[in-house]
N, C-alpha and C positions, 0 to 999 in steps of 0.2 A: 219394695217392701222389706228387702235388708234381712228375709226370713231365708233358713237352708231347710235341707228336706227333714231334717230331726226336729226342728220345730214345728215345720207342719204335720207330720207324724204323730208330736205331743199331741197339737188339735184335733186332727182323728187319722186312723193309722189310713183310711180310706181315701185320703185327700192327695196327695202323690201320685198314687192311680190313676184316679180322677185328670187330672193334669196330665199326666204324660197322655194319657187316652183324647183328649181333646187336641193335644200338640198334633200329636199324630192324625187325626180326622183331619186339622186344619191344612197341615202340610199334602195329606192327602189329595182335597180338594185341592188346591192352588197347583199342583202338580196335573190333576186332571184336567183343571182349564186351562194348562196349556197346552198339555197334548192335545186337546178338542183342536183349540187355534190354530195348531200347525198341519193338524188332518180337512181341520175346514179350507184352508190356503193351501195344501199342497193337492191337495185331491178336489176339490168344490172347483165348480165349473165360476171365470169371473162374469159378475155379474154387479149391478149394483146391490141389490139386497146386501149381497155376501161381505160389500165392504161398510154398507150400512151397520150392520150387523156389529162386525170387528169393530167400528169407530164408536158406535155406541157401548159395547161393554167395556172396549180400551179406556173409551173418556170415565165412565163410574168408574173403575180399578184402580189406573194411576189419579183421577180424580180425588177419591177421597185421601189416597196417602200423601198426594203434592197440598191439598186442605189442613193436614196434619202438621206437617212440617212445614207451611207457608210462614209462620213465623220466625223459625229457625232460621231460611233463608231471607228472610227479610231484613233478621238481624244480623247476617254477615255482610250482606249488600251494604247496610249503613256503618258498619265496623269496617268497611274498605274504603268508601267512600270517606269515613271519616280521616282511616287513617292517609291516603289520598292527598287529603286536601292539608293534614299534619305532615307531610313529606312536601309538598308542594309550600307551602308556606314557611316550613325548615329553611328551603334552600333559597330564597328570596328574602328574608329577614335576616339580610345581613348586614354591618355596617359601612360605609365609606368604603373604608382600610381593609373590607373583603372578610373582616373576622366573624363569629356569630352573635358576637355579644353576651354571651353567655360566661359565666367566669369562670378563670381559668384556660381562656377557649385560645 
């Protein structure tokens, strides 16, 4: 949004607040489900449920972040692959005489 907190201030002096109060819940939570996770694993008797349990909130959690960013890696994968096969093709397109062909080369 490219906005600092004196702009959102201009908008209402209330919105800064607002914001850092929601940061803080959020981090809050995500700190609470872990501690849960590590009390349920270190103390929870094993069981299946227990790892039912863990694999189902693990798969929704990093689930939807790896859904997020599944593009992001998708586009480095083919940015490697590309340049991959530009490295690989560099070093075989060369002439006779062992040059690159390129001028100057």
């Amino acid at each position: 949004m490219r906005l600092t907190a004196t702009d959102l201030v201009a908008e209402s002096a209330r919105l800064v607040p607002l914001i850092a109060h929601d940061r803080a819940g959020f981090g809050g939570g995500i700190a609470t489900c872990g501690v849960l996770v590590l009390f349920c694993v270190w103390f929870g008797r094993p069981s299946r449920s227990l790892w039912q349990a863990l694999s189902v909130s693990g798969l929704a959690g990093f689930g939807t972040a790896i859904g997020v960013l599944a593009p992001a890696y998708a586009g480095l994968a083919i940015y490697l692959a590309g340049l991959g096969m530009a490295i690989r093709t560099g070093k075989t397109a060369r002439g006779a005489d062992g040059r690159s062909g390129a001028p100057g080369a």
